[in-house]
N, C-alpha and C positions, 0 to 999 in steps of 0.2 A: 420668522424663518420660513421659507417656502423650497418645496422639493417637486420632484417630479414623481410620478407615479408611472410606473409604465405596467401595462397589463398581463399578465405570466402567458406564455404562449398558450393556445388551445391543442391537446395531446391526444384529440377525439380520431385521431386519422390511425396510428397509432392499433386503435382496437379493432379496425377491421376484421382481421383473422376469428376475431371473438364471436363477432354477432353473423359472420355467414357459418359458423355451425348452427346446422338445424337443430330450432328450440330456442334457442337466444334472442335474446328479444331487446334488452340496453343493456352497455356496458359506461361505466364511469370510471377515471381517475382523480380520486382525490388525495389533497394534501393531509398530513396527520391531525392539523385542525380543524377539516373538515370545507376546504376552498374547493371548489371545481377546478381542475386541471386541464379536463376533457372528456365527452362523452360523443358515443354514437348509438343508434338505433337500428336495430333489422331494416331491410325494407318490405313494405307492403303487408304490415301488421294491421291488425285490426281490434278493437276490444278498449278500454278503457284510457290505455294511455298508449297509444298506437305510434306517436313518435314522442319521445323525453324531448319538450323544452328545454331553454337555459334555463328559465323558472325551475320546473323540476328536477332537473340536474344539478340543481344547488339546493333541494332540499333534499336528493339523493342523497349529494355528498355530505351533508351535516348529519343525518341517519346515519350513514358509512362510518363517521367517526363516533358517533356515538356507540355504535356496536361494537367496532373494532376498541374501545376504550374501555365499554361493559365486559368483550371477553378479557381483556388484558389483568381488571381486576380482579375477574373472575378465577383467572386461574393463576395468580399470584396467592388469591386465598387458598386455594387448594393445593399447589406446588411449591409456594415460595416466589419471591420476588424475581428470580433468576426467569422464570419460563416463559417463554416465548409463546403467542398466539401464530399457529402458521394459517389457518384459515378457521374463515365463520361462516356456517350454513343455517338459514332460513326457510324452509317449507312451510309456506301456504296450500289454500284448497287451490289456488289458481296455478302454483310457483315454484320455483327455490329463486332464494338472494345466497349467492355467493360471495366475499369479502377474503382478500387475502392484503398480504404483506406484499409491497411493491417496490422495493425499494425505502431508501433513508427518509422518514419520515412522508411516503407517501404510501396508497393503498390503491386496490381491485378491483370494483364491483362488478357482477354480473347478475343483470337476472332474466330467468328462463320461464317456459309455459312447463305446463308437468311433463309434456312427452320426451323433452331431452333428456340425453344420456347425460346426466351429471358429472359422472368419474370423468366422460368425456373432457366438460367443460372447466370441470377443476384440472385435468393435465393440463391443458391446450393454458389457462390459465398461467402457471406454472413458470409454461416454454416459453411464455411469452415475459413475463417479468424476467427470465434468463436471457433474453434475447433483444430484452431493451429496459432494463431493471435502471440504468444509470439517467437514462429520458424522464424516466419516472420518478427519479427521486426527486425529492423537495428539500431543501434543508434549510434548519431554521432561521427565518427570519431575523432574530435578536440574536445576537452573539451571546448572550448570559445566558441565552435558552440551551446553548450546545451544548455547556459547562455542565447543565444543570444533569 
């Protein structure tokens, strides 16, 4: 049996609005199991990962699900199964990673040098999965998966 595969658009354009707030440095869209969607980069960054490859970008996004999965448990131990993760922050000495909920089985990533304003980047965040939430979403692959 042979099929065709066709490649999920790229949603990197999408996050502009993200990365010209000052402090923003890469933004990524990942699927809930952790596929690249789409990512973009500041420009004119400098320091260790100064533009996210695709390479990177897809081990962004398997980190992104990984976190967004660790909080999900996390706070099902402590709330109940019912509660919902709305966002995950990550400070480093260098950073914040930000992670929210983007839509039906998709997510948010952003991450920052220390001098952004965070609250900033988490609104702006926000507006923007309001404002294209349904672009963003992914939905499941397998049909059994939806039921589940």
């Amino acid at each position: 049996m042979t099929g065709i595969i066709t490649p999920l658009p790229d949603l990197g354009w999408m996050l502009r609005p993200l990365i010209e707030i000052p402090g923003v440095r890469h933004s990524v869209v990942v699927s809930e199991d952790g596929l690249r969607l789409g990512h973009a980069s500041a420009e004119n960054l400098s320091g260790p990962v100064s533009d996210l490859s695709v390479a990177e970008a897809e081990s962004l996004s398997a980190a992104c699900a990984a976190m967004t999965m660790t909080g999900r448990s996390t706070t099902a131990l402590l709330f109940g199964s019912g509660a919902d993760v709305r966002q995950l922050m990550v400070e480093s000495d260098q950073g914040f990673v930000l992670f929210t909920h983007a839509g039906v089985g998709a997510h948010l990533g952003v991450a920052t040098d220390l001098h952004a304003d965070v609250g900033l980047v988490a609104q702006q965040m926000q507006l923007l999965v309001v404002k294209i939430g349904s672009h963003l979403s992914s939905l499941p692959r397998d049909p059994a998966a939806a039921a589940s």
